[in-house]
N, CA, C and O atoms as CSV, one atom per row, in Angstrom:
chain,resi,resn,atom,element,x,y,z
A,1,UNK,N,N,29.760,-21.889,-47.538
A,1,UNK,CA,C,29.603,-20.684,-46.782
A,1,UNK,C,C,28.500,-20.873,-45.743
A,1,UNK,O,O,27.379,-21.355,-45.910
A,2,UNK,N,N,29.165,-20.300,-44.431
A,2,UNK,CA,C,28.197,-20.883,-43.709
A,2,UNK,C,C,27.066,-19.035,-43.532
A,2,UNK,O,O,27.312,-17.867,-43.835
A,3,UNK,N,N,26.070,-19.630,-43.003
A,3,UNK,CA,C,24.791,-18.441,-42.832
A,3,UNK,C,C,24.866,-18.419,-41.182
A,3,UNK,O,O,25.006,-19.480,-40.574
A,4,UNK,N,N,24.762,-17.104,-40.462
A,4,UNK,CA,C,24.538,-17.112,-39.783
A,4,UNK,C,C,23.133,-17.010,-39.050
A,4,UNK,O,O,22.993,-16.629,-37.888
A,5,UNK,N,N,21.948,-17.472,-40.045
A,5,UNK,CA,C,20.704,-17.603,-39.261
A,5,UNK,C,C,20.403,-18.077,-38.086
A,5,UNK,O,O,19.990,-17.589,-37.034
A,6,UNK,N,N,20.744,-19.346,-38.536
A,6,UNK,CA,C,20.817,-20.496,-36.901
A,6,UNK,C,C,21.329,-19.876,-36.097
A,6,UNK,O,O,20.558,-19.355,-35.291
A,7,UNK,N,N,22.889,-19.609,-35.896
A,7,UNK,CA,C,22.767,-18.735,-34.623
A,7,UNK,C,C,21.559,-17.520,-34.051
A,7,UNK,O,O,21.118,-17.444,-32.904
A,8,UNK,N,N,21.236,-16.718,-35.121
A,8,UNK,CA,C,20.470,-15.566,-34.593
A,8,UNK,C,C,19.281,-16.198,-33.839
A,8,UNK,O,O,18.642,-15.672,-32.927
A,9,UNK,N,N,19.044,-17.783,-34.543
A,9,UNK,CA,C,17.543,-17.658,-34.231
A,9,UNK,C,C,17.616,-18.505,-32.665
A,9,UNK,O,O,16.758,-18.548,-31.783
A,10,UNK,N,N,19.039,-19.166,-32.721
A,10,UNK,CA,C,18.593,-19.668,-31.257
A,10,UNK,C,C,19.225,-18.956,-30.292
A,10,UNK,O,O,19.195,-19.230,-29.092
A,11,UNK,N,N,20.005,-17.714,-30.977
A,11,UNK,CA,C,19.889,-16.518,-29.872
A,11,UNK,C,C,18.704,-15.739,-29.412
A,11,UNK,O,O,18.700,-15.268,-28.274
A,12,UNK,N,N,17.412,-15.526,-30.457
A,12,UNK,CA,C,16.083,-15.190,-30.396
A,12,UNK,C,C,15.377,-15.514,-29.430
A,12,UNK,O,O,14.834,-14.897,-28.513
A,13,UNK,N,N,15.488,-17.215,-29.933
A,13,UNK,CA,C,14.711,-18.121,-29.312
A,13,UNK,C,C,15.045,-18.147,-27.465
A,13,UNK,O,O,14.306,-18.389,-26.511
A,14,UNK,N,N,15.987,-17.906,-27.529
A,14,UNK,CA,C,16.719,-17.684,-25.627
A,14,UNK,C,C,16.230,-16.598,-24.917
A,14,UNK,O,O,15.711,-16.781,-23.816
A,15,UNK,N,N,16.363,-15.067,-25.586
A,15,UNK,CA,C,15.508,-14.202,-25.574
A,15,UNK,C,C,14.474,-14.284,-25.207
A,15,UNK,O,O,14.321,-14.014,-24.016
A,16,UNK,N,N,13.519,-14.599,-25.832
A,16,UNK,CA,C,12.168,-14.885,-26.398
A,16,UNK,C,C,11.784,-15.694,-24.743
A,16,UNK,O,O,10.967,-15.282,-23.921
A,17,UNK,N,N,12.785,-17.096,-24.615
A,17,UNK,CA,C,12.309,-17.876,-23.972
A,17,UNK,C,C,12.398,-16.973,-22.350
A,17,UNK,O,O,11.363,-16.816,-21.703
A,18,UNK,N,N,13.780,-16.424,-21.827
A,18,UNK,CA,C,14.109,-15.580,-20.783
A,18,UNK,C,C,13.017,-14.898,-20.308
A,18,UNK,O,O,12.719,-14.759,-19.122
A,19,UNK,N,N,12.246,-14.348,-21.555
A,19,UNK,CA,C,11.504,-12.711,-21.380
A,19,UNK,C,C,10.111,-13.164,-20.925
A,19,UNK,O,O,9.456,-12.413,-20.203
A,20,UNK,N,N,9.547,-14.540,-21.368
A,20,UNK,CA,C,8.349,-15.403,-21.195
A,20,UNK,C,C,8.495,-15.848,-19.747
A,20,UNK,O,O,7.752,-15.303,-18.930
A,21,UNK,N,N,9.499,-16.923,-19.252
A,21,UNK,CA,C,9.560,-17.255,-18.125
A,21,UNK,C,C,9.536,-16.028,-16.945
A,21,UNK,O,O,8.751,-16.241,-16.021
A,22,UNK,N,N,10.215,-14.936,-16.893
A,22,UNK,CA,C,10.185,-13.988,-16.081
A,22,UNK,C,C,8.756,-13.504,-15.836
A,22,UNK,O,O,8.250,-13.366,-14.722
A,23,UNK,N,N,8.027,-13.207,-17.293
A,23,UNK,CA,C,6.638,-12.655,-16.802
A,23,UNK,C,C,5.486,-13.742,-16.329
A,23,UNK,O,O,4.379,-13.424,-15.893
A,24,UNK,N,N,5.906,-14.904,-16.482
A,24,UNK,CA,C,5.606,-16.189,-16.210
A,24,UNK,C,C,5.598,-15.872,-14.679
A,24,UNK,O,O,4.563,-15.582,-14.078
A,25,UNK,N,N,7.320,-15.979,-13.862
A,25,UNK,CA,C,6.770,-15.733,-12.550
A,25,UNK,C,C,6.716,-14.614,-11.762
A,25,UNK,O,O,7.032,-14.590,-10.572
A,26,UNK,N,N,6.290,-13.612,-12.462
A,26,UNK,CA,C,5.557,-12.744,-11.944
A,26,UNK,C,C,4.471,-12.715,-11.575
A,26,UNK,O,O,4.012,-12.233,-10.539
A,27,UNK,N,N,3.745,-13.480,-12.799
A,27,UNK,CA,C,2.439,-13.856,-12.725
A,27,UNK,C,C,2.340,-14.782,-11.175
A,27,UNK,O,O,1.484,-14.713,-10.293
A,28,UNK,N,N,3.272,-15.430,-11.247
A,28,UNK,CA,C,2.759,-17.118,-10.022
A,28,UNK,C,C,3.032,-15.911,-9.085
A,28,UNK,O,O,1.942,-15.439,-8.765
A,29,UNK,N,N,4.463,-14.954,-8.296
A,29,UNK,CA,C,4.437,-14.637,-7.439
A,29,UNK,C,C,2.921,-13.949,-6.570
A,29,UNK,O,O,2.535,-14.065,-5.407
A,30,UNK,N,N,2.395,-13.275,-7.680
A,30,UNK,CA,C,1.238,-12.381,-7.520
A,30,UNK,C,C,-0.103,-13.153,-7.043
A,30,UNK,O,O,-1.008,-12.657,-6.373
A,31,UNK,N,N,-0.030,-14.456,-7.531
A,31,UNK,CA,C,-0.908,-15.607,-7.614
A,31,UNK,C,C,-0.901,-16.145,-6.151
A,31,UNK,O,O,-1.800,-16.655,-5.483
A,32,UNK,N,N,0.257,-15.900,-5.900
A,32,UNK,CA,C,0.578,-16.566,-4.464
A,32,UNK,C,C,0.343,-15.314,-3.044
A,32,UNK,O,O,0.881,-15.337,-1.936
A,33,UNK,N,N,-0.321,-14.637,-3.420
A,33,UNK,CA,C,-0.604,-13.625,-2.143
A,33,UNK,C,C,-2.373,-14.313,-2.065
A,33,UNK,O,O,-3.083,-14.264,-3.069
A,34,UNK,N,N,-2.759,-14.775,-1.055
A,34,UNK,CA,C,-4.061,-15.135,-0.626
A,34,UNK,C,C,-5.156,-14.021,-0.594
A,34,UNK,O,O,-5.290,-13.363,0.437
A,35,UNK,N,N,-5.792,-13.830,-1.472
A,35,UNK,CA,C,-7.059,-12.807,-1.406
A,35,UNK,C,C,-7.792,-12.898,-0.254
A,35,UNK,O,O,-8.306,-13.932,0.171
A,36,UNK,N,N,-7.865,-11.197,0.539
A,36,UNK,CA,C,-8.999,-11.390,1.742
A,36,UNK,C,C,-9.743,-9.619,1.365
A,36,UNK,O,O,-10.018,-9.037,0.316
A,37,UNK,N,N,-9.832,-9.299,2.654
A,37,UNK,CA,C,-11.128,-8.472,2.593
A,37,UNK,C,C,-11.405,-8.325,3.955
A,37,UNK,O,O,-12.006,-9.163,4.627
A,38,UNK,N,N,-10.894,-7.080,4.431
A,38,UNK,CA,C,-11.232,-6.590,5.594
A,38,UNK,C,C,-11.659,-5.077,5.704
A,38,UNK,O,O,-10.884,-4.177,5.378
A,39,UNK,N,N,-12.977,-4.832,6.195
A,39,UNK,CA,C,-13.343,-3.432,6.547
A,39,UNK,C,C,-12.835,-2.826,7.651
A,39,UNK,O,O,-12.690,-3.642,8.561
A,40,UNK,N,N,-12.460,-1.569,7.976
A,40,UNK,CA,C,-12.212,-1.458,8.870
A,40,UNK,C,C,-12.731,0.106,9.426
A,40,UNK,O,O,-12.356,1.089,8.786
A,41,UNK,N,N,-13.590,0.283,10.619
A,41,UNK,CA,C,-14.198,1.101,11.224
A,41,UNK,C,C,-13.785,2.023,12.311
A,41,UNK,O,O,-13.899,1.480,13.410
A,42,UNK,N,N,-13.248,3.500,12.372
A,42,UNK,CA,C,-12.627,4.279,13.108
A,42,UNK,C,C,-13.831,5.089,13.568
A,42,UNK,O,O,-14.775,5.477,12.880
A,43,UNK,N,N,-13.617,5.264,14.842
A,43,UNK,CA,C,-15.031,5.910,15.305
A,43,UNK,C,C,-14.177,6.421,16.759
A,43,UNK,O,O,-14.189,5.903,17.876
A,44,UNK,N,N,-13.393,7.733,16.222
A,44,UNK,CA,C,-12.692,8.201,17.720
A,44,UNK,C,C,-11.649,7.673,17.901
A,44,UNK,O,O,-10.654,7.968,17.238
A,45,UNK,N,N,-11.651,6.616,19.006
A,45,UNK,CA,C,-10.517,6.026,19.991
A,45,UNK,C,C,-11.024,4.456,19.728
A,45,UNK,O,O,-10.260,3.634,20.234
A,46,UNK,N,N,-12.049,3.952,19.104
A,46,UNK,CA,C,-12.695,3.058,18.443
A,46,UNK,C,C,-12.762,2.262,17.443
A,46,UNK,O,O,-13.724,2.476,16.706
A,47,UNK,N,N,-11.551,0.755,16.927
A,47,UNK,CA,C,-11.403,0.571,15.669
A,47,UNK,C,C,-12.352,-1.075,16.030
A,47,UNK,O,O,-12.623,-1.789,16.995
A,48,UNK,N,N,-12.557,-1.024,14.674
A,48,UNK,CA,C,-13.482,-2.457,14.186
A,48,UNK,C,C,-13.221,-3.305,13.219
A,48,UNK,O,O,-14.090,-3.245,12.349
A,49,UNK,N,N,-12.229,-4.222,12.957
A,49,UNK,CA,C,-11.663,-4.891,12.031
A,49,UNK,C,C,-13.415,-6.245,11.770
A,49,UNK,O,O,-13.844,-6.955,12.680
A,50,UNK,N,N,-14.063,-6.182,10.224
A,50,UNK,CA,C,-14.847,-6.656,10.228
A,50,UNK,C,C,-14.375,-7.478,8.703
A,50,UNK,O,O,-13.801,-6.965,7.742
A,51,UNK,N,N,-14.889,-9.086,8.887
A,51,UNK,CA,C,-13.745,-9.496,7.689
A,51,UNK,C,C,-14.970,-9.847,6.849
A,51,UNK,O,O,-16.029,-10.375,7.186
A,52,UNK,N,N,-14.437,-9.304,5.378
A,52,UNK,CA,C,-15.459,-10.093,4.499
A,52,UNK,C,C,-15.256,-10.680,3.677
A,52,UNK,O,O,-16.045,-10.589,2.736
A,53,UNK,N,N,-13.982,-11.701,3.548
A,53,UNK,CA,C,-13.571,-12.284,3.053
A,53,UNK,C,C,-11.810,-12.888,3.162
A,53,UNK,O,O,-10.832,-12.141,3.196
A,54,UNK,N,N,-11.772,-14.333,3.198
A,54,UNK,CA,C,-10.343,-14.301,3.724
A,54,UNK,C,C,-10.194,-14.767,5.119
A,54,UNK,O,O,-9.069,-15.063,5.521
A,55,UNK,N,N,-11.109,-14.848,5.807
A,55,UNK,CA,C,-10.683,-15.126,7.293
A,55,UNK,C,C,-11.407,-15.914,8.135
A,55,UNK,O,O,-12.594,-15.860,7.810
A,56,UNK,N,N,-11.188,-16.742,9.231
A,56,UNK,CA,C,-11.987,-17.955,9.976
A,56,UNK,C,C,-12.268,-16.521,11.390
A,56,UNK,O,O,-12.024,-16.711,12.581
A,57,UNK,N,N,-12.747,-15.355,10.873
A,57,UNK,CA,C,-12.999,-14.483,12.084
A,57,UNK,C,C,-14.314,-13.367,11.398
A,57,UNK,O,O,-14.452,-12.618,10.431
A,58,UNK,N,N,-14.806,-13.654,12.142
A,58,UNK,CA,C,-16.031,-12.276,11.906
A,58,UNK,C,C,-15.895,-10.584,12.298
A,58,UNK,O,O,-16.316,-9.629,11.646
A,59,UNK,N,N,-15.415,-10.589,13.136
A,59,UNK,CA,C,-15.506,-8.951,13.833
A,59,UNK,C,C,-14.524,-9.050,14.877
A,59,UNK,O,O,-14.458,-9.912,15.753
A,60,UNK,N,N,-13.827,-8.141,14.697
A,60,UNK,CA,C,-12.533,-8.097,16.041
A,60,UNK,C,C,-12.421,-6.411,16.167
A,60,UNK,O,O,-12.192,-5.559,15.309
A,61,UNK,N,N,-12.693,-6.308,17.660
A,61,UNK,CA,C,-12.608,-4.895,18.373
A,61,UNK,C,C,-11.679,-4.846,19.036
A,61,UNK,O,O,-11.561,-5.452,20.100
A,62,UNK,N,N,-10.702,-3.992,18.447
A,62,UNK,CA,C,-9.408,-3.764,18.910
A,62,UNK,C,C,-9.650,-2.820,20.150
A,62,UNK,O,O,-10.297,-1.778,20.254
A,63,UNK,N,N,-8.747,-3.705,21.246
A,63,UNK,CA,C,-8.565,-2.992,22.862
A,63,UNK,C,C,-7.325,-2.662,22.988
A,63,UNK,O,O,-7.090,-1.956,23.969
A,64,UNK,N,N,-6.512,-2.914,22.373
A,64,UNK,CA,C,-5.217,-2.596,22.815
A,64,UNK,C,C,-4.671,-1.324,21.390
A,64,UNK,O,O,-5.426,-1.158,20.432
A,65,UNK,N,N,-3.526,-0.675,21.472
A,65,UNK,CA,C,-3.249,0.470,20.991
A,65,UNK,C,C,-2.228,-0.471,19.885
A,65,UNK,O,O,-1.635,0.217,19.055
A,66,UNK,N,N,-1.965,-2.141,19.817
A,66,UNK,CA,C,-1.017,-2.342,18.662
A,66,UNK,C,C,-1.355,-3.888,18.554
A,66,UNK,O,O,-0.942,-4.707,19.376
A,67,UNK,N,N,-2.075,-4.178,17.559
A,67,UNK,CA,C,-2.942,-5.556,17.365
A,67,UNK,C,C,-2.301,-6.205,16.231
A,67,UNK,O,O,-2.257,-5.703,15.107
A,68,UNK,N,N,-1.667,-7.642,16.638
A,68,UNK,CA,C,-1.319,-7.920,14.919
A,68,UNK,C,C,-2.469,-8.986,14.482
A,68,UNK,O,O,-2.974,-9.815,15.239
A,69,UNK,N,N,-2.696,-8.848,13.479
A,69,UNK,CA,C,-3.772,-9.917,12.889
A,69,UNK,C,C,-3.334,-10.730,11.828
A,69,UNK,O,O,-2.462,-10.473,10.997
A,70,UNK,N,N,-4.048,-11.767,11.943
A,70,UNK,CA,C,-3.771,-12.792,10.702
A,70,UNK,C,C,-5.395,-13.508,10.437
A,70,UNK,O,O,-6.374,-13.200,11.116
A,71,UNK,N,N,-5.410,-14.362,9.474
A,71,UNK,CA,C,-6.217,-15.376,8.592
A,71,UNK,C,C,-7.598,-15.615,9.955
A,71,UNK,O,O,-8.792,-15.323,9.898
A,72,UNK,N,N,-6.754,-16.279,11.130
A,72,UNK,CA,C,-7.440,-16.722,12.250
A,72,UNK,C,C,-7.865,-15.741,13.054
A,72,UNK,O,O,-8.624,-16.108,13.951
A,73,UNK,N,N,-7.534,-14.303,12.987
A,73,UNK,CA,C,-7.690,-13.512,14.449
A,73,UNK,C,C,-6.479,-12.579,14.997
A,73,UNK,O,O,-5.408,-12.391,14.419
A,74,UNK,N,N,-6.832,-12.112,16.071
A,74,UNK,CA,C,-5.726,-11.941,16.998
A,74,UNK,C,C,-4.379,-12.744,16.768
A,74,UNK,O,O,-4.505,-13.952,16.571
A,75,UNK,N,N,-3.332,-12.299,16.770
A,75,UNK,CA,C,-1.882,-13.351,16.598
A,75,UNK,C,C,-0.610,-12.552,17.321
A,75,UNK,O,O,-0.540,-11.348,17.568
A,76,UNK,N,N,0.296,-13.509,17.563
A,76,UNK,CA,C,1.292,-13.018,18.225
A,76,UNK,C,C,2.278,-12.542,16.623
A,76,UNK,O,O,2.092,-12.947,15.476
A,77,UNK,N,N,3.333,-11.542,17.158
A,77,UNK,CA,C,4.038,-11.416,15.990
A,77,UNK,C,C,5.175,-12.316,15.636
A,77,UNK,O,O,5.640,-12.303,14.496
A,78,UNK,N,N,5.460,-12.795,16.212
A,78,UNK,CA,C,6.211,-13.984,16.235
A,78,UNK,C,C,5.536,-15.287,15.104
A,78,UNK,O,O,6.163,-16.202,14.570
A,79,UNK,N,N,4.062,-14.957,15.002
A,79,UNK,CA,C,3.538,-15.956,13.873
A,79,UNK,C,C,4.023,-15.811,12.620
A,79,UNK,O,O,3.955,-16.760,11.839
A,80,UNK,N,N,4.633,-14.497,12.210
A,80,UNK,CA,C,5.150,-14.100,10.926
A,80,UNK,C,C,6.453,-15.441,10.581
A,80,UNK,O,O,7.253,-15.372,9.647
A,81,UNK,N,N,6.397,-16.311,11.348
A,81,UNK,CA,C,7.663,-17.388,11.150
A,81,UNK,C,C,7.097,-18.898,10.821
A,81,UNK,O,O,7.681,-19.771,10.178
A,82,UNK,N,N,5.838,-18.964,11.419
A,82,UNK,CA,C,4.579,-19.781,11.105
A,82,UNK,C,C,3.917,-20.275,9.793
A,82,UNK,O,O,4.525,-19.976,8.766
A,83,UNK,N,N,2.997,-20.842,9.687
A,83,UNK,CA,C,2.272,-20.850,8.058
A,83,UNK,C,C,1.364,-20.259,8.236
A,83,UNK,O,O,0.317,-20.729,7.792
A,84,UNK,N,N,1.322,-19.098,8.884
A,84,UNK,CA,C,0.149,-18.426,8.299
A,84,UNK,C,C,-0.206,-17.464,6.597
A,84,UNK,O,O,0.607,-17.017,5.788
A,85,UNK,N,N,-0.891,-17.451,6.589
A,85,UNK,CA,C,-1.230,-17.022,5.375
A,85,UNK,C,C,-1.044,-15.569,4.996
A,85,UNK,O,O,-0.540,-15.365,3.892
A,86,UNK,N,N,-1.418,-14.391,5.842
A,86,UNK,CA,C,-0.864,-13.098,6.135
A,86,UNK,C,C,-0.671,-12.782,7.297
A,86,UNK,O,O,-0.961,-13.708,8.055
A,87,UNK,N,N,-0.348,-11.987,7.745
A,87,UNK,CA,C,-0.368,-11.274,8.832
A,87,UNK,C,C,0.470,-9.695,8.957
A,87,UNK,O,O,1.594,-9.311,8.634
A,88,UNK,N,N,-0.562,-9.135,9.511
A,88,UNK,CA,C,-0.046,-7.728,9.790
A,88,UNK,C,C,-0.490,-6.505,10.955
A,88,UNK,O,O,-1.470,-6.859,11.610
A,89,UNK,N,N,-0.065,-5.429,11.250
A,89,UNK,CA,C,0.005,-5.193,12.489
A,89,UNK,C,C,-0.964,-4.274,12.005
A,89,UNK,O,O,-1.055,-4.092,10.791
A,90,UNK,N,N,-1.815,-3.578,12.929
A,90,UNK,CA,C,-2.767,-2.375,13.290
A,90,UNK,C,C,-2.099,-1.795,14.409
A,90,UNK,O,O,-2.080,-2.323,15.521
A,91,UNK,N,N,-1.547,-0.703,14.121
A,91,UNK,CA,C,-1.806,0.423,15.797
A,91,UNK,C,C,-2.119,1.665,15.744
A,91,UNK,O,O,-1.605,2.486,14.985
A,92,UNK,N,N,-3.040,1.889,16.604
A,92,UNK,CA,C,-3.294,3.668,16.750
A,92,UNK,C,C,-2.596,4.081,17.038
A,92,UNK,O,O,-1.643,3.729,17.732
A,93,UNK,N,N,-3.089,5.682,16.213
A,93,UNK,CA,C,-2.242,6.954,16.112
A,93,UNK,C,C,-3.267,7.926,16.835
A,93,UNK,O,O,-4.446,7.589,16.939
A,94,UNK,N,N,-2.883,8.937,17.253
A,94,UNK,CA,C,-2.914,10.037,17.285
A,94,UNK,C,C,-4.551,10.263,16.501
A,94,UNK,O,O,-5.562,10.244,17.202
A,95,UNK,N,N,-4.623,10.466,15.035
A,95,UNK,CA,C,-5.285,10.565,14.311
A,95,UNK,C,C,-5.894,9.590,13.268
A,95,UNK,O,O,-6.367,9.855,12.163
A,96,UNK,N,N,-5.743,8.206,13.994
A,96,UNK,CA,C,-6.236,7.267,12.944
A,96,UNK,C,C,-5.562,5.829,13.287
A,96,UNK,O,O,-6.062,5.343,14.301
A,97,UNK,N,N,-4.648,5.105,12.751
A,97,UNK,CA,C,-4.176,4.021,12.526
A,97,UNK,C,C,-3.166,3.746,11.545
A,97,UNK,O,O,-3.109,4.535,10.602
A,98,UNK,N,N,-2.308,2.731,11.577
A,98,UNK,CA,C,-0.658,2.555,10.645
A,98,UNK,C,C,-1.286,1.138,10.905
A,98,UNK,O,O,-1.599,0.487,11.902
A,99,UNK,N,N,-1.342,0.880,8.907
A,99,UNK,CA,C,-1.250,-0.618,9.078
A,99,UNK,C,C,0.163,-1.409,8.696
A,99,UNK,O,O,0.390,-0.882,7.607
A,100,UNK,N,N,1.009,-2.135,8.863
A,100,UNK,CA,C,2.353,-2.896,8.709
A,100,UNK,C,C,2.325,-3.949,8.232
A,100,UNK,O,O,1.556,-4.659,8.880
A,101,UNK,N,N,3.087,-4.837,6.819
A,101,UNK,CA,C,3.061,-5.878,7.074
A,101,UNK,C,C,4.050,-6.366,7.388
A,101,UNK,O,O,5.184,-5.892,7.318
A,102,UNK,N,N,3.542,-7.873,7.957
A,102,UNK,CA,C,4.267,-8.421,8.129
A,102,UNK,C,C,4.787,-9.690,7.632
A,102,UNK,O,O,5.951,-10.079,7.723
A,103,UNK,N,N,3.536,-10.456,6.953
A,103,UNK,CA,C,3.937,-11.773,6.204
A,103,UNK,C,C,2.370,-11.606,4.984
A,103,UNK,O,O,1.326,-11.042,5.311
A,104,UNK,N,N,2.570,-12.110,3.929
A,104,UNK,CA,C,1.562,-12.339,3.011
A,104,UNK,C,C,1.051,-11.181,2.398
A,104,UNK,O,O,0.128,-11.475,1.638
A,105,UNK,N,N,1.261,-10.153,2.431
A,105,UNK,CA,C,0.248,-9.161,1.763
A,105,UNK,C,C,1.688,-8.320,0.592
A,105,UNK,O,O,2.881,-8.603,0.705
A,106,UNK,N,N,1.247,-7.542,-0.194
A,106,UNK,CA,C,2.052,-7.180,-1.645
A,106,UNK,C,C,2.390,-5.269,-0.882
A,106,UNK,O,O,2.975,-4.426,-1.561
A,107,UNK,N,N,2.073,-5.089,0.001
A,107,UNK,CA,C,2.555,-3.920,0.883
A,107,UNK,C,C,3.697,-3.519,0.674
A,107,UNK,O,O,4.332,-4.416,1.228
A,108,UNK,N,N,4.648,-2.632,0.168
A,108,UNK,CA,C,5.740,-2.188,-0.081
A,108,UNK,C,C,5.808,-1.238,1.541
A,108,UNK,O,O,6.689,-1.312,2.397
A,109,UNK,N,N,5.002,-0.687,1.546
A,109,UNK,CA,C,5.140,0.282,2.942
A,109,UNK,C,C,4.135,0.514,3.554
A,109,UNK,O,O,3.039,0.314,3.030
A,110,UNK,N,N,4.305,1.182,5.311
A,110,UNK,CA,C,3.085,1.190,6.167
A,110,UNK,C,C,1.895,1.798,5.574
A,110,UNK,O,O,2.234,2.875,5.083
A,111,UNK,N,N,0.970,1.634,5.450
A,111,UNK,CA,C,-0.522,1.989,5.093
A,111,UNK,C,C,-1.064,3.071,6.540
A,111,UNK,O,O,-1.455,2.565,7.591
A,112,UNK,N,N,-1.001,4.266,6.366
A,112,UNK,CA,C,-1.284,5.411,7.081
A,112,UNK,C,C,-2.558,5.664,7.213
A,112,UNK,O,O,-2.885,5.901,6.051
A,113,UNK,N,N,-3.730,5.799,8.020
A,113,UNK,CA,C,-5.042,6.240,7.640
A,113,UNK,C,C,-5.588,7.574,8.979
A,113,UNK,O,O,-5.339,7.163,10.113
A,114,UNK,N,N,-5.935,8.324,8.966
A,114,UNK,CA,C,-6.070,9.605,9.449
A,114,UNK,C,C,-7.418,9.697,9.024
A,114,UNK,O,O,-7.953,9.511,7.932
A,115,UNK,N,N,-8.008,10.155,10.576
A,115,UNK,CA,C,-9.730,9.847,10.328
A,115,UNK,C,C,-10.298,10.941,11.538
A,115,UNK,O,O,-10.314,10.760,12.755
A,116,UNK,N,N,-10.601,11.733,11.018
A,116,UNK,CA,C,-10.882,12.830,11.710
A,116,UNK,C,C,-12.308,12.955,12.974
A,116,UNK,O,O,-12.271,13.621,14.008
A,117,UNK,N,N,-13.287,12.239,12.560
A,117,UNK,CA,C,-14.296,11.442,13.634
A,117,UNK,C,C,-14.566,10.041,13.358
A,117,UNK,O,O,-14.266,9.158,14.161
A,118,UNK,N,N,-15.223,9.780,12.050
A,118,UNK,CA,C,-15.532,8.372,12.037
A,118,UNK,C,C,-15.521,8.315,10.241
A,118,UNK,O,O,-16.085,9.017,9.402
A,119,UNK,N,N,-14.573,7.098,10.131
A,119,UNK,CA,C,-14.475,6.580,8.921
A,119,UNK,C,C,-14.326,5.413,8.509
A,119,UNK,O,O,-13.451,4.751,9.066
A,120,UNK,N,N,-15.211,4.709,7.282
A,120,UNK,CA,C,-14.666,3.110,7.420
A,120,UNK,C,C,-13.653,2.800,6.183
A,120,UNK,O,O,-14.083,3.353,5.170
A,121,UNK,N,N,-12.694,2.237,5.995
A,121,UNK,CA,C,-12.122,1.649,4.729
A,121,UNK,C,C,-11.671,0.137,4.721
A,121,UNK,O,O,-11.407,-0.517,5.730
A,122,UNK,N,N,-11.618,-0.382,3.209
A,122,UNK,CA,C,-11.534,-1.377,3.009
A,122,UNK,C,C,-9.416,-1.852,3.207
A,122,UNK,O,O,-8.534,-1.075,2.841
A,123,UNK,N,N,-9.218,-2.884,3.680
A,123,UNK,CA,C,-7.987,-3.262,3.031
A,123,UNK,C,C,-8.325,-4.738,2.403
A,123,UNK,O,O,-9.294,-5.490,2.508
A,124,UNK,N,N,-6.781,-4.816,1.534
A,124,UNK,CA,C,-7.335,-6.212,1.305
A,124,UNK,C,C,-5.627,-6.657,1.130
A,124,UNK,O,O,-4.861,-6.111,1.924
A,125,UNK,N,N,-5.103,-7.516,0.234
A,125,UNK,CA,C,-4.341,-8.182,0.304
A,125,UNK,C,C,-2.821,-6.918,-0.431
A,125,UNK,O,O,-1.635,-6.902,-0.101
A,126,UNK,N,N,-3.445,-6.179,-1.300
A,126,UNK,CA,C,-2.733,-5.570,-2.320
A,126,UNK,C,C,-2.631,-3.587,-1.280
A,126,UNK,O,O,-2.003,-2.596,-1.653
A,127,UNK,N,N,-3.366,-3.722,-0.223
A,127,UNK,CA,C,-3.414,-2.725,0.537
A,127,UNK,C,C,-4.690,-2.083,0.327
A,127,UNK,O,O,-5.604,-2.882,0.126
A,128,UNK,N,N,-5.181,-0.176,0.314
A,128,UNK,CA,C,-6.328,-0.034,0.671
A,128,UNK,C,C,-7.429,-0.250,-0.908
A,128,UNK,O,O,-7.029,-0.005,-2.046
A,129,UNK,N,N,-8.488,-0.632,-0.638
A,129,UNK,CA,C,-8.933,-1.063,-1.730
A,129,UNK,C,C,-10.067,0.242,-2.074
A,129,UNK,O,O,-10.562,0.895,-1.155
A,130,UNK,N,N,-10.410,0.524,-3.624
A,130,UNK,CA,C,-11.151,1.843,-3.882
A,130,UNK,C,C,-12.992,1.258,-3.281
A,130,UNK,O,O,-13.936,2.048,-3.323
């Protein structure tokens, strides 16, 4: 008479193994977004992208009304096809700024910020940070 253990257990064991590997690469996907750190300063008609971590750029004063940035600086959007590491767009609003991504960051959707005279906030890789 045969037992059906063996089957159960290397049906288990498949299970078991499926359910490990998946949270496995979840883990790597998450692993693979590059940590940075950017402040960013609204003062009016006035933004100040200041990096503190993450970037070969110190301080960038946005002149134009739709700036995309990456790792290095200033970037064309067309770099989103490139190796850069992130990149994503800034443009003023009305009342603040819409941030977009475009390559590297865990952003599901535009990041909205509404700043009534002067406000600073952090973003970082995962969007706005507390």
């Amino acid at each position: 008479m045969k037992t059906p253990i063996k089957p159960t257990l290397a049906l288990l064991f498949i299970l078991a193994f499926s359910a490990f590997s998946s949270q496995v690469m979840a883990q790597v996907n998450q692993e693979t977004t590059t940590p940075f750190s950017i402040s960013i300063e609204i003062d009016g008609n006035n933004t100040t992208l200041v990096c503190g971590a993450g970037c070969d750029w110190n301080k960038i004063t946005l002149k134009q009304d739709n700036t995309t940035i990456n790792e290095n600086g200033i970037a064309k959007t067309k770099d989103a096809s490139s190796d850069v590491l992130y990149l994503f767009n800034v443009q003023k609003t009305q009342k603040g700024i819409r941030l977009d991504n475009l390559k590297g960051t865990q952003w599901k959707e535009s990041i909205n910020v509404s700043c009534s005279s002067k406000c600073t906030l952090v973003v970082n890789q995962f969007g706005l940070a507390q």
